[in-house]
mmCIF file as gemmi writes it, N, C-alpha and C atoms, coordinates in Angstrom:
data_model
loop_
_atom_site.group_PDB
_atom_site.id
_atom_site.type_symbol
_atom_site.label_atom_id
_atom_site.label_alt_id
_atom_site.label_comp_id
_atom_site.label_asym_id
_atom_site.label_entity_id
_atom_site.label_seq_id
_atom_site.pdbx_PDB_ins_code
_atom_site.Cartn_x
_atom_site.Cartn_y
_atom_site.Cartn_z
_atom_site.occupancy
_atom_site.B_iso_or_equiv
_atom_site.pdbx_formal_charge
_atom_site.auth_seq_id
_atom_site.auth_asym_id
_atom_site.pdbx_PDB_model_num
ATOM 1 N N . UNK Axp A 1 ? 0.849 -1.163 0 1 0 ? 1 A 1
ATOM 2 C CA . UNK Axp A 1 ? 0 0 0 1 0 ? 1 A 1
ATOM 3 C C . UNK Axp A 1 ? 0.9 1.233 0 1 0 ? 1 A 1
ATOM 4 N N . UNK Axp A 2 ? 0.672 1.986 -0.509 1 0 ? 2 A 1
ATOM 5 C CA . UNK Axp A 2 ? 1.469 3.453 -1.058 1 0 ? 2 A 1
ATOM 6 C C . UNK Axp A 2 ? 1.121 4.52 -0.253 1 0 ? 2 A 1
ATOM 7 N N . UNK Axp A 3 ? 1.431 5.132 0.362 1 0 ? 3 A 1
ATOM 8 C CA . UNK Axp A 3 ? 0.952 6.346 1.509 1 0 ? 3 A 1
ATOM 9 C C . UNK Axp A 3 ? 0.383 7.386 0.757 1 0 ? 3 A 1
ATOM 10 N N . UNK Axp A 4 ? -0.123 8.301 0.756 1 0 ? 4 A 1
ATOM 11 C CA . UNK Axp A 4 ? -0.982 9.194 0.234 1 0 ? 4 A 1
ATOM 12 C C . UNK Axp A 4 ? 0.093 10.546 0.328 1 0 ? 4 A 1
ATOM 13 N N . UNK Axp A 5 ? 0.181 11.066 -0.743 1 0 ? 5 A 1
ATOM 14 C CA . UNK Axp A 5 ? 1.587 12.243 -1.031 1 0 ? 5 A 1
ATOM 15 C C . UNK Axp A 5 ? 1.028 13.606 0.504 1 0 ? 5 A 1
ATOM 16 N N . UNK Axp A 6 ? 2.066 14.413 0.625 1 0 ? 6 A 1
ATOM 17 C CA . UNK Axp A 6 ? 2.241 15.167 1.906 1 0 ? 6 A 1
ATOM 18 C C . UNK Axp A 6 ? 2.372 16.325 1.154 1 0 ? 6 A 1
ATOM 19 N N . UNK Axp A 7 ? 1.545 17.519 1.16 1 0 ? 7 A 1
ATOM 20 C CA . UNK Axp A 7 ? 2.207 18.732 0.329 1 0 ? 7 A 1
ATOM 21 C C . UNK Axp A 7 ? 2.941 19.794 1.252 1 0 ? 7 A 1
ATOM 22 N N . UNK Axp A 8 ? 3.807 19.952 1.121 1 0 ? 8 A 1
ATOM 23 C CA . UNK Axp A 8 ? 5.181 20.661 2.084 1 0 ? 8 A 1
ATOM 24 C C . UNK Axp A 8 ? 4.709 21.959 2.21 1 0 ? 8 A 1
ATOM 25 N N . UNK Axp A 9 ? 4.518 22.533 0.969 1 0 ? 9 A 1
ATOM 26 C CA . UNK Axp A 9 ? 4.991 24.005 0.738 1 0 ? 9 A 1
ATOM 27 C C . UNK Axp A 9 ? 4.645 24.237 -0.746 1 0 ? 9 A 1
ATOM 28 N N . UNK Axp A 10 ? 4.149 25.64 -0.734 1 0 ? 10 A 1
ATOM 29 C CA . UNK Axp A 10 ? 3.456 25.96 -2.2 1 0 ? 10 A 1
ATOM 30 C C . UNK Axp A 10 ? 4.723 25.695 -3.526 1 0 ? 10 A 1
ATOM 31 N N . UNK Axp A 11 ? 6.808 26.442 -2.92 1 0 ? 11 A 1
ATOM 32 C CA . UNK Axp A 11 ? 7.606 26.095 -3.746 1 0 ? 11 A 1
ATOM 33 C C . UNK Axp A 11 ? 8.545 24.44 -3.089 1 0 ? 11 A 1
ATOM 34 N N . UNK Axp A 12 ? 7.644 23.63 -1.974 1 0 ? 12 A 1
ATOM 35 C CA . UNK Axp A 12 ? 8.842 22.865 -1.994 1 0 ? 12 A 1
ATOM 36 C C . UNK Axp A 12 ? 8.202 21.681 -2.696 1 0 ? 12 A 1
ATOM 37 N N . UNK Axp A 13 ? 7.236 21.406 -2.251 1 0 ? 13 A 1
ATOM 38 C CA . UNK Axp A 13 ? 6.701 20.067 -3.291 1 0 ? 13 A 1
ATOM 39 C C . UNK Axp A 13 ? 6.059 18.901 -2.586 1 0 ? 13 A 1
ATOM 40 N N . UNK Axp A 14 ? 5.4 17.809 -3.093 1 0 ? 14 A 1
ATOM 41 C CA . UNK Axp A 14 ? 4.901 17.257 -2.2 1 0 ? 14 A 1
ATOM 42 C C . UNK Axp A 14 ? 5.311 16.316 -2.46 1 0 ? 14 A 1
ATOM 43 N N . UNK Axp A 15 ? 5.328 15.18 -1.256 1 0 ? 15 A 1
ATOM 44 C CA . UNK Axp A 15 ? 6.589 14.167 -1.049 1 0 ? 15 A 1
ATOM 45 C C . UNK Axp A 15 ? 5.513 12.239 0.041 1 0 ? 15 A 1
ATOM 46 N N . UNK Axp A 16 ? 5.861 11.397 -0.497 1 0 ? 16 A 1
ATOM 47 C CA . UNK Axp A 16 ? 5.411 10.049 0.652 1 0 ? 16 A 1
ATOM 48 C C . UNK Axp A 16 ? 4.793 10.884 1.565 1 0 ? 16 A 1
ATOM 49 N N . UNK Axp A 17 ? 3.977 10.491 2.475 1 0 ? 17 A 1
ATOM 50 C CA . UNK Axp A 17 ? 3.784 10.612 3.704 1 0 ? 17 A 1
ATOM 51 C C . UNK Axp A 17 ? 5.229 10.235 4.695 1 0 ? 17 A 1
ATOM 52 N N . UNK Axp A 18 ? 5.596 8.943 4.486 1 0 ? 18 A 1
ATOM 53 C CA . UNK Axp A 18 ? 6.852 8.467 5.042 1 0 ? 18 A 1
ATOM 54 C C . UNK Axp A 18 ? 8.144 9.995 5.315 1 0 ? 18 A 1
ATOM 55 N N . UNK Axp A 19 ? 8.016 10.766 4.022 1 0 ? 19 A 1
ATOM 56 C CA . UNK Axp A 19 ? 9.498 10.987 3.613 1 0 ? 19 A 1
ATOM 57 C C . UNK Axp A 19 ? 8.708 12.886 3.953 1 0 ? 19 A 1
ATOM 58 N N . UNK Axp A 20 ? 7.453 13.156 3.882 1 0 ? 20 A 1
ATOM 59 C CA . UNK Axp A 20 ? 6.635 14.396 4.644 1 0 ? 20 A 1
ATOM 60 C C . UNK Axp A 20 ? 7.184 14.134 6.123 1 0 ? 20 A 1
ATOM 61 N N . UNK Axp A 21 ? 7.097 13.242 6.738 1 0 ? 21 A 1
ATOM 62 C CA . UNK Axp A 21 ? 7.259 13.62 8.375 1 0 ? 21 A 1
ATOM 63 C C . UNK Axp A 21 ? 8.558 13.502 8.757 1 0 ? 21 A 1
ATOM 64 N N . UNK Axp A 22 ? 9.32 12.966 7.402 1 0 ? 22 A 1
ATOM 65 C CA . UNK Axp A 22 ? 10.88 13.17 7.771 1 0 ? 22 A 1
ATOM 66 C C . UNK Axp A 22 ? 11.385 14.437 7.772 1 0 ? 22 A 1
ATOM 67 N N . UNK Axp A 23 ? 10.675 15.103 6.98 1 0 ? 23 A 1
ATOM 68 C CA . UNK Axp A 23 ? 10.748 16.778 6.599 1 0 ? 23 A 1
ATOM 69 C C . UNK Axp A 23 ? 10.754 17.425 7.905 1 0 ? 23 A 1
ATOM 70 N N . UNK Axp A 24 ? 9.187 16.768 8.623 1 0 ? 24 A 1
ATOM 71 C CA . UNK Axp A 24 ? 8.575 17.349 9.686 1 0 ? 24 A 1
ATOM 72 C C . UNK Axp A 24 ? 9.519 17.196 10.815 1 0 ? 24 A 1
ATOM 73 N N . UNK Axp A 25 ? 10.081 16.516 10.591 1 0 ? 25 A 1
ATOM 74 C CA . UNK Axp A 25 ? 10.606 15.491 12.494 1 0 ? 25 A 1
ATOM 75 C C . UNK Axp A 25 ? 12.615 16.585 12.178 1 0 ? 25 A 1
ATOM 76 N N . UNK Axp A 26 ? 12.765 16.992 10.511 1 0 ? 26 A 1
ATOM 77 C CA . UNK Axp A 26 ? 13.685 17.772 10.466 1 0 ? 26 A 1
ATOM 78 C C . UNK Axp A 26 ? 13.563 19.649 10.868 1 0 ? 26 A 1
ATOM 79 N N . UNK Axp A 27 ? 12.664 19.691 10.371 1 0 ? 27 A 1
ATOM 80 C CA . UNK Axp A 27 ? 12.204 21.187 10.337 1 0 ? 27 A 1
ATOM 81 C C . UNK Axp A 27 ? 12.102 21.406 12.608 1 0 ? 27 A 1
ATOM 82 N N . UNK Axp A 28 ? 11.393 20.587 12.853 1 0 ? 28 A 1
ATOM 83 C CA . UNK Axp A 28 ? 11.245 20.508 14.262 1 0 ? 28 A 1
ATOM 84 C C . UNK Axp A 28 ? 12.661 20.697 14.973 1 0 ? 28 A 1
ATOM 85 N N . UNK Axp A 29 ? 13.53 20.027 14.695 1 0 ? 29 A 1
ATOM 86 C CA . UNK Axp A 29 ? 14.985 19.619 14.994 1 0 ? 29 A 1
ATOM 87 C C . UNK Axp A 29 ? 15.236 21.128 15.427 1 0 ? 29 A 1
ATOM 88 N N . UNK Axp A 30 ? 15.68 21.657 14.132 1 0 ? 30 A 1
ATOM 89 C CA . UNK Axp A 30 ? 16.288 22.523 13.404 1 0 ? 30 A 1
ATOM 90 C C . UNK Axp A 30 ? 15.787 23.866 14.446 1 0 ? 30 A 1
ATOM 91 N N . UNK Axp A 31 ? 14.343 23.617 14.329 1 0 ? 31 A 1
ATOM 92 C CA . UNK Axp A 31 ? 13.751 25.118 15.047 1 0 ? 31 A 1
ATOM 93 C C . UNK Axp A 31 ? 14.056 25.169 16.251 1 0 ? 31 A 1
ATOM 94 N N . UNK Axp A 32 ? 13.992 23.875 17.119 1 0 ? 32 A 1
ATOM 95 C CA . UNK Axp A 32 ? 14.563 23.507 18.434 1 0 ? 32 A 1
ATOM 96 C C . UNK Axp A 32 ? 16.032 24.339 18.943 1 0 ? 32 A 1
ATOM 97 N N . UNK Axp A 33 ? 16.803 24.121 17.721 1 0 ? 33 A 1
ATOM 98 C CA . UNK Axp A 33 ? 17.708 24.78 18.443 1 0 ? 33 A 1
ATOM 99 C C . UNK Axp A 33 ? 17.945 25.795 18.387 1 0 ? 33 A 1
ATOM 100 N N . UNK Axp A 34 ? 17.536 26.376 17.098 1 0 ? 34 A 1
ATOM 101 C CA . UNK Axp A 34 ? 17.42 27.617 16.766 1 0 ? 34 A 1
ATOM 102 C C . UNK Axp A 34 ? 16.924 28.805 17.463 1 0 ? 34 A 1
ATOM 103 N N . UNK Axp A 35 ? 15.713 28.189 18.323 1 0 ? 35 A 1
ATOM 104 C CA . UNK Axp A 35 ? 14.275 28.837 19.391 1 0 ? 35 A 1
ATOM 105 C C . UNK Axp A 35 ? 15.996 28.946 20.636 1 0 ? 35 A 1
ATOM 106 N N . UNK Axp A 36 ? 16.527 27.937 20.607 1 0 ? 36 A 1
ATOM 107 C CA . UNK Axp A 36 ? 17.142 27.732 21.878 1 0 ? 36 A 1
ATOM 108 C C . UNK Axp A 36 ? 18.478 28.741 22.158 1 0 ? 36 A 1
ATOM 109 N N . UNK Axp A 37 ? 18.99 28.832 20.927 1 0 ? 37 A 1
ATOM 110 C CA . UNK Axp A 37 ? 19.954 29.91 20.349 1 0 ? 37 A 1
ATOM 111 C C . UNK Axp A 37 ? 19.487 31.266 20.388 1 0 ? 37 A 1
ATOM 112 N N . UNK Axp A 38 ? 18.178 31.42 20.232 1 0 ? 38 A 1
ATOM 113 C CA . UNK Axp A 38 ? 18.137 32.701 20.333 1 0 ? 38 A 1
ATOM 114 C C . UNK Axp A 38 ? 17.572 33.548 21.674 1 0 ? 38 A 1
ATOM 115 N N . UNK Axp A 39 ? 17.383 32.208 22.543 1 0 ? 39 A 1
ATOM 116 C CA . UNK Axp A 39 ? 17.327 32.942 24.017 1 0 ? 39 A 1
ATOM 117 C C . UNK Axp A 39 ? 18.324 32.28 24.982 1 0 ? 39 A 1
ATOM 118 N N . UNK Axp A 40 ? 19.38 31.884 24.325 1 0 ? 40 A 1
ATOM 119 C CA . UNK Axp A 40 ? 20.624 31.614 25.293 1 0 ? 40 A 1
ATOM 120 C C . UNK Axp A 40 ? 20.516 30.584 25.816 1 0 ? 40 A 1
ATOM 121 N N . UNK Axp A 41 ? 19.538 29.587 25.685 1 0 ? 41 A 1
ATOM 122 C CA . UNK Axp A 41 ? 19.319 28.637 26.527 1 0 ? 41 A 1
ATOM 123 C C . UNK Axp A 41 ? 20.42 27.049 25.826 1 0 ? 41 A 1
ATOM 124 N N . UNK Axp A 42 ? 21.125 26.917 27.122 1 0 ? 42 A 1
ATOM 125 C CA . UNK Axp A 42 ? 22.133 25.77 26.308 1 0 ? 42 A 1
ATOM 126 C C . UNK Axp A 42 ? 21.629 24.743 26.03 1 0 ? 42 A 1
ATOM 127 N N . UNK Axp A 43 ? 21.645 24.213 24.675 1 0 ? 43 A 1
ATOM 128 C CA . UNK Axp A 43 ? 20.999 22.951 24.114 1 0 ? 43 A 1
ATOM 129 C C . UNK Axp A 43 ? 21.796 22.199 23.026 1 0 ? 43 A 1
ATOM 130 N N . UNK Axp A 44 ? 21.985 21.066 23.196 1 0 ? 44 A 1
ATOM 131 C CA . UNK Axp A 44 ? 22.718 20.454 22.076 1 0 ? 44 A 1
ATOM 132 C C . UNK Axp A 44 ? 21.947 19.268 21.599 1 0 ? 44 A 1
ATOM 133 N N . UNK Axp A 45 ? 21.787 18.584 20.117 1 0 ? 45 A 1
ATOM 134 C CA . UNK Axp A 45 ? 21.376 17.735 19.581 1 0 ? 45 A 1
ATOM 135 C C . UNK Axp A 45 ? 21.735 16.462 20.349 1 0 ? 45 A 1
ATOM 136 N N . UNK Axp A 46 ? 21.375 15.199 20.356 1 0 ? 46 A 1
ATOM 137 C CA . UNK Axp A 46 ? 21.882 13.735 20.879 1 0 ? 46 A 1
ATOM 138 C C . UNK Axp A 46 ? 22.733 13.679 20.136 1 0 ? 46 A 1
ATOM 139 N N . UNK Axp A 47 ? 23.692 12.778 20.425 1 0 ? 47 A 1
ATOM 140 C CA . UNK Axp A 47 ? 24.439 11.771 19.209 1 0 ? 47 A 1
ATOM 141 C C . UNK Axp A 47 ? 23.671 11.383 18.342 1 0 ? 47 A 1
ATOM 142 N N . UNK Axp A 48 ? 22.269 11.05 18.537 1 0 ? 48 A 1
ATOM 143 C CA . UNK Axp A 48 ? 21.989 9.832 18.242 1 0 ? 48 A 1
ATOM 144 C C . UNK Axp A 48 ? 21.49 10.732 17.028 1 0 ? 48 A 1
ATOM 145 N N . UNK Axp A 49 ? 20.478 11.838 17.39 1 0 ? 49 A 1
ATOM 146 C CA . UNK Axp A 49 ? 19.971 13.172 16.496 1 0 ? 49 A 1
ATOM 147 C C . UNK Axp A 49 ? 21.019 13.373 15.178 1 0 ? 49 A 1
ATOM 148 N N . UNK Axp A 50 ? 22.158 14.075 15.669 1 0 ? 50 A 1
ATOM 149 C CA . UNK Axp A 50 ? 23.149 14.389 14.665 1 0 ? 50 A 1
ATOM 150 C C . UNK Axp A 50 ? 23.78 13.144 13.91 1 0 ? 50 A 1
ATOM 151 N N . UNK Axp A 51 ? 23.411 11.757 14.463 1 0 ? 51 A 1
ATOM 152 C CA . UNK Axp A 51 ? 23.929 10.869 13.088 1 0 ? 51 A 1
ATOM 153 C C . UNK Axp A 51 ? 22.92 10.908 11.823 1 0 ? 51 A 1
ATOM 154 N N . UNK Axp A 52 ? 21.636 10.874 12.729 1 0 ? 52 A 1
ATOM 155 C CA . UNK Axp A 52 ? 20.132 10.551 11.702 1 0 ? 52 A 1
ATOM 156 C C . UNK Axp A 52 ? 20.532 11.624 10.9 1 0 ? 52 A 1
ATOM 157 N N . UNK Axp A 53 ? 20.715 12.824 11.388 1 0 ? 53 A 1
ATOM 158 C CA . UNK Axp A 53 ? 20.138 14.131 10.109 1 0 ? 53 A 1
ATOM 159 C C . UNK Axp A 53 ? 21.599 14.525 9.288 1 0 ? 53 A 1
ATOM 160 N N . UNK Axp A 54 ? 22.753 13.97 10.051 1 0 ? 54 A 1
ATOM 161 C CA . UNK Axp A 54 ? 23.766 13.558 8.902 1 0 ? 54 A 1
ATOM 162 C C . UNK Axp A 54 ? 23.703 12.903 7.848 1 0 ? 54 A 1
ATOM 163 N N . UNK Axp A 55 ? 23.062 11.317 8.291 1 0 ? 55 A 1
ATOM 164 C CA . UNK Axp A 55 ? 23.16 10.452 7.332 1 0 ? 55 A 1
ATOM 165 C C . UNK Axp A 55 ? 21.367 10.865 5.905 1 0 ? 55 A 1
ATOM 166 N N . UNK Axp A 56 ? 20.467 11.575 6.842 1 0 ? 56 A 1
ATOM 167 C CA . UNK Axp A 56 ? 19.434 11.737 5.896 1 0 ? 56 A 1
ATOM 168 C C . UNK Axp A 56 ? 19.224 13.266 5.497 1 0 ? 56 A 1
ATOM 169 N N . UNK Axp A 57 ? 20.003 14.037 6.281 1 0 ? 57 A 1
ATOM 170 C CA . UNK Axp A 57 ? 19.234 15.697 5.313 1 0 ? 57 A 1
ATOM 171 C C . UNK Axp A 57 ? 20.787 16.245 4.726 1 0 ? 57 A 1
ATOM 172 N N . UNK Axp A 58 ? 21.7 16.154 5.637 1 0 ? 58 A 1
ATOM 173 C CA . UNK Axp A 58 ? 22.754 16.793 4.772 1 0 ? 58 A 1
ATOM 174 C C . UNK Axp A 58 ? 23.186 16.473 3.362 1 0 ? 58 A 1
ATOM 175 N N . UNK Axp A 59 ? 22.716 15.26 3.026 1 0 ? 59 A 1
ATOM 176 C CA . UNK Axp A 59 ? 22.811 14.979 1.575 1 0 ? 59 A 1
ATOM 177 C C . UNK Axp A 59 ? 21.858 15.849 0.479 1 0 ? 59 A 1
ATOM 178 N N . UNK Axp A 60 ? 21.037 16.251 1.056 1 0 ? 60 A 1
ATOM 179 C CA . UNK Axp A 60 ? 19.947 17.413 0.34 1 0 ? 60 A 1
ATOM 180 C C . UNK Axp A 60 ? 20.211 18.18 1.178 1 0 ? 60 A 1
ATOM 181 N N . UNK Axp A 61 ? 21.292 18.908 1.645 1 0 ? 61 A 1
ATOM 182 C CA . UNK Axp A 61 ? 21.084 20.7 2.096 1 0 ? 61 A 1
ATOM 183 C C . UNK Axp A 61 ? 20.978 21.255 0.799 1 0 ? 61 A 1
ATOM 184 N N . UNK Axp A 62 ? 22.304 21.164 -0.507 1 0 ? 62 A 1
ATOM 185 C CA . UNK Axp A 62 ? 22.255 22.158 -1.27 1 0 ? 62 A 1
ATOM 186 C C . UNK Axp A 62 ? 20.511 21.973 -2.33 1 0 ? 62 A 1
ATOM 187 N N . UNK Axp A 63 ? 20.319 21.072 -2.513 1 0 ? 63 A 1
ATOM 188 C CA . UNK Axp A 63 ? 18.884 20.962 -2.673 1 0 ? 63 A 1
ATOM 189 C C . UNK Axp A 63 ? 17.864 21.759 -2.108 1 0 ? 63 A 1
ATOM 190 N N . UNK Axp A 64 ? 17.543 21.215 -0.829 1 0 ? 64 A 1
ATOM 191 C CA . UNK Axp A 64 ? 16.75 22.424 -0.101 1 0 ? 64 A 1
ATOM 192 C C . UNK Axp A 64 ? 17.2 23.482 -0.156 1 0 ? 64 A 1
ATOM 193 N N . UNK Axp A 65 ? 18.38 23.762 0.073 1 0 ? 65 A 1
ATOM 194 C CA . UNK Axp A 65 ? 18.918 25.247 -0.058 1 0 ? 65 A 1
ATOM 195 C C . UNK Axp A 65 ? 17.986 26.429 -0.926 1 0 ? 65 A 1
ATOM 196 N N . UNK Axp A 66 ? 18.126 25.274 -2.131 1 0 ? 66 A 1
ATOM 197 C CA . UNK Axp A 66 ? 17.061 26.541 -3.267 1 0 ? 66 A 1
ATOM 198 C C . UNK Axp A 66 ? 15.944 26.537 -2.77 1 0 ? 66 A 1
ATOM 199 N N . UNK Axp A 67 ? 15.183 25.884 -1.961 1 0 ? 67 A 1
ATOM 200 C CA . UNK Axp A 67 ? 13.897 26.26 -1.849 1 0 ? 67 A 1
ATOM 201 C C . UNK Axp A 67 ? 13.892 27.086 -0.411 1 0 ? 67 A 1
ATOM 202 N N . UNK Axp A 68 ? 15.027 27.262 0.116 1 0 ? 68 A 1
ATOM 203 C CA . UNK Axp A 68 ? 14.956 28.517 0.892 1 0 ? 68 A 1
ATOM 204 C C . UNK Axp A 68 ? 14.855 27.6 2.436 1 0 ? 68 A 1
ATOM 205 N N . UNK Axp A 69 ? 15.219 26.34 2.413 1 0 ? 69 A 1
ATOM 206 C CA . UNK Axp A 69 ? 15.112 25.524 3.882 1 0 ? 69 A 1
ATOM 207 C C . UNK Axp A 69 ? 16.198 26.104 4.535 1 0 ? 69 A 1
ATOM 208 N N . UNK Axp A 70 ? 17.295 25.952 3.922 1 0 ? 70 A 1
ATOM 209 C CA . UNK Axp A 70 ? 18.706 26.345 4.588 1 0 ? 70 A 1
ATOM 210 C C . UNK Axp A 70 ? 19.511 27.73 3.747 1 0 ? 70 A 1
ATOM 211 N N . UNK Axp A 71 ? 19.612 28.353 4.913 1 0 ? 71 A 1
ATOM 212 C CA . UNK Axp A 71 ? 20.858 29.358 4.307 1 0 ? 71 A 1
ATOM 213 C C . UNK Axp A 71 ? 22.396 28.821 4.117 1 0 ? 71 A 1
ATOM 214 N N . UNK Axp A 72 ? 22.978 29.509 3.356 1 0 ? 72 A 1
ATOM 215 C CA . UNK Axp A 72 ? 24.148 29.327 2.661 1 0 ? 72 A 1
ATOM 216 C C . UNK Axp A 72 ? 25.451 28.871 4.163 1 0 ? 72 A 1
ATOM 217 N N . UNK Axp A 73 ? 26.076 27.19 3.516 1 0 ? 73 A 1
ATOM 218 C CA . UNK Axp A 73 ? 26.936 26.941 4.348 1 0 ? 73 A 1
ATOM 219 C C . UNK Axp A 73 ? 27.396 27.956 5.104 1 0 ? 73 A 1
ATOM 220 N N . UNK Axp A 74 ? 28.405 27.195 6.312 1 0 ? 74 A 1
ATOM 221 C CA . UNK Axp A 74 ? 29.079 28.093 6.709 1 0 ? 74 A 1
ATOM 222 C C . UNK Axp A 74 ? 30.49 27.618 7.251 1 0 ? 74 A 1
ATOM 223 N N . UNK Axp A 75 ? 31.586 28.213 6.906 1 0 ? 75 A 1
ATOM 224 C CA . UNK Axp A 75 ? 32.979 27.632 6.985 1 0 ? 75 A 1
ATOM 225 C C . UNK Axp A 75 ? 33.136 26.715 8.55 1 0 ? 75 A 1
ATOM 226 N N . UNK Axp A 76 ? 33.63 25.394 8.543 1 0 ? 76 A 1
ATOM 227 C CA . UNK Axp A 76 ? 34.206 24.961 9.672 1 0 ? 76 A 1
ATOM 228 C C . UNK Axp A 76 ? 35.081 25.597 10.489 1 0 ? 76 A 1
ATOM 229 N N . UNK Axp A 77 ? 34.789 25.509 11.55 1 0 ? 77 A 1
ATOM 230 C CA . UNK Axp A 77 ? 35.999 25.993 12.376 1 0 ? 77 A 1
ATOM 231 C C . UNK Axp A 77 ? 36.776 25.054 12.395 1 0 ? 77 A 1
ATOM 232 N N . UNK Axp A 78 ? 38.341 25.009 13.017 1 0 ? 78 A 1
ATOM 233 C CA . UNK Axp A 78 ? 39.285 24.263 13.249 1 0 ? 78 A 1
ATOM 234 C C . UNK Axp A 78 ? 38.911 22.762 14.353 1 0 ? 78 A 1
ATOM 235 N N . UNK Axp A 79 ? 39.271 21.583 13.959 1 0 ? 79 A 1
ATOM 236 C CA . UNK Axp A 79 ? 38.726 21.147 15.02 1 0 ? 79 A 1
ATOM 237 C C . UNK Axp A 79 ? 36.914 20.553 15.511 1 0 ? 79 A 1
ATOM 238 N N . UNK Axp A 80 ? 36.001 21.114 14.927 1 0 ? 80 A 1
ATOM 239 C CA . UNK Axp A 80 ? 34.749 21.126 14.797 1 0 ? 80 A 1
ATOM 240 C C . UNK Axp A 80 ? 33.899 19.615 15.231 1 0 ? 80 A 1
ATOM 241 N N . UNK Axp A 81 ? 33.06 19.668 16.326 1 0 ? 81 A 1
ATOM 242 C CA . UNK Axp A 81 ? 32.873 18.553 16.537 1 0 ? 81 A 1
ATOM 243 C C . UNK Axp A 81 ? 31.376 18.009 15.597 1 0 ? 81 A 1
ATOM 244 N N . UNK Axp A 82 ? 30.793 16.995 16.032 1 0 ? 82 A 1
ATOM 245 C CA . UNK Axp A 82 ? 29.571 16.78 15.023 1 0 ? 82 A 1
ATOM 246 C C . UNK Axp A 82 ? 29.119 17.415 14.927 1 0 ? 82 A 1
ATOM 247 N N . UNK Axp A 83 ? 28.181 17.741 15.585 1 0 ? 83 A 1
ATOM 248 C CA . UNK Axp A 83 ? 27.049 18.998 15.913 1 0 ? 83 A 1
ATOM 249 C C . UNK Axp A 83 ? 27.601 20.12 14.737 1 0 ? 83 A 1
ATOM 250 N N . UNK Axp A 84 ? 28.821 20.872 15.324 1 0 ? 84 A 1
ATOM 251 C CA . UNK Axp A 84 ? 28.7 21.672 14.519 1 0 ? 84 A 1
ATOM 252 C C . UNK Axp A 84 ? 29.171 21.806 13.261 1 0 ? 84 A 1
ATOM 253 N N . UNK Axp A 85 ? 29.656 20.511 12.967 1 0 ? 85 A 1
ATOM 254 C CA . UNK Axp A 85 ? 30.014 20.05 11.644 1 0 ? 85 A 1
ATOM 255 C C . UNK Axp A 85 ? 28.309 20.338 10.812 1 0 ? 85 A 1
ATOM 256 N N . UNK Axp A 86 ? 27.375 19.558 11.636 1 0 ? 86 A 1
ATOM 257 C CA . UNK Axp A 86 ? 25.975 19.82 10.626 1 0 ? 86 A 1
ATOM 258 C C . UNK Axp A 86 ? 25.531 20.751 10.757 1 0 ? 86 A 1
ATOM 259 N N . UNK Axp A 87 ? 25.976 21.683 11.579 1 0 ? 87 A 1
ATOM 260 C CA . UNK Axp A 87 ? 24.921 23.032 11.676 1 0 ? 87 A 1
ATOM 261 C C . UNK Axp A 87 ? 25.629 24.019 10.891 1 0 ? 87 A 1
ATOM 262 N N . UNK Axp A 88 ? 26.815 23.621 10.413 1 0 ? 88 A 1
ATOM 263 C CA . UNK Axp A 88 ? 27.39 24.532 9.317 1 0 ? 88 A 1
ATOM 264 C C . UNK Axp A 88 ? 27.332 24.389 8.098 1 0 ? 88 A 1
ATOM 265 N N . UNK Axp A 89 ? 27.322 22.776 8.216 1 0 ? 89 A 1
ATOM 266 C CA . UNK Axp A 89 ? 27.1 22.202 6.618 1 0 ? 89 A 1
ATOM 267 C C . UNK Axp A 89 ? 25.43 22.749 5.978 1 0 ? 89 A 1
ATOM 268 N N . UNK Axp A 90 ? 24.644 23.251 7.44 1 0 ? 90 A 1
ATOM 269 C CA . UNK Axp A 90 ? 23.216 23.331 6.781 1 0 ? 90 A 1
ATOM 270 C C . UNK Axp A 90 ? 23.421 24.945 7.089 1 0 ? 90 A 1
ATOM 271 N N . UNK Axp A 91 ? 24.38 25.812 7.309 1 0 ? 91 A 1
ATOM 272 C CA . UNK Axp A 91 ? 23.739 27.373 7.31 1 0 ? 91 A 1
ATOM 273 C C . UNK Axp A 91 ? 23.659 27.421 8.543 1 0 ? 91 A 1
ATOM 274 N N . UNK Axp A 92 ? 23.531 27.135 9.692 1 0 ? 92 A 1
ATOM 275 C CA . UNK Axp A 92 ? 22.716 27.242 10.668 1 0 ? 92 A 1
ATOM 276 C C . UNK Axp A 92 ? 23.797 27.847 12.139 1 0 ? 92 A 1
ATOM 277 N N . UNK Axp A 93 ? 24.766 27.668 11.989 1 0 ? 93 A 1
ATOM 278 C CA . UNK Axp A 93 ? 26.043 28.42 12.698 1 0 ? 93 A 1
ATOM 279 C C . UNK Axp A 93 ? 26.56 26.772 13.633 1 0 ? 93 A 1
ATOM 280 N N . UNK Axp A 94 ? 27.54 27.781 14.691 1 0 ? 94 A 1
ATOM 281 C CA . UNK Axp A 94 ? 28.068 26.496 15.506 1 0 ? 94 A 1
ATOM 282 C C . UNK Axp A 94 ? 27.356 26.845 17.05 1 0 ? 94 A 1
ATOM 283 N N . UNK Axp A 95 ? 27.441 26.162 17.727 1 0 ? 95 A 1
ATOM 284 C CA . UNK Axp A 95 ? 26.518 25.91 18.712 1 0 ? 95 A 1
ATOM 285 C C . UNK Axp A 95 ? 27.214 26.853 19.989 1 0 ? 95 A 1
């Protein structure tokens, strides 16, 4: 049985149900820390978090990129541990 398509966004497109709440369960992530970053509050991803959205969104940042999910990389620092290995690879700064 085939899941019934998920429509994202008027320019991102509509996608599985399966591969819609992967979007969802990313976009959530993302805002999490973001919400958390911008009132100082210290928060870091799991291990377990930063392998999943390594191994499944960073392969489509520059993809999403065009549709405006992620802003433009941002250089590694020296040294850089996971975390902020993906939060640079997606735009999103270091922690």
């Amino acid at each position: 049985m085939s899941a019934a398509p998920v429509h994202c966004a008027p320019t991102y497109g509509d996608y599985p149900a399966d591969e819609g709440f992967a979007h969802l369960a990313t976009y959530r992530t993302f805002q999490a820390w973001l919400i958390a970053k911008e009132f100082g509050i210290p928060f870091h991803l799991s291990p377990a978090l930063i392998a999943g959205m390594t191994e499944h969104v960073t392969p489509h940042a520059d993809e999403w990129r065009q549709f405006g999910v992620f802003p433009p990389a941002i250089e590694l620092p020296a040294g850089a541990d996971d975390e902020t290995v993906l939060l640079c690879t997606l735009g999103l700064g270091k922690p």
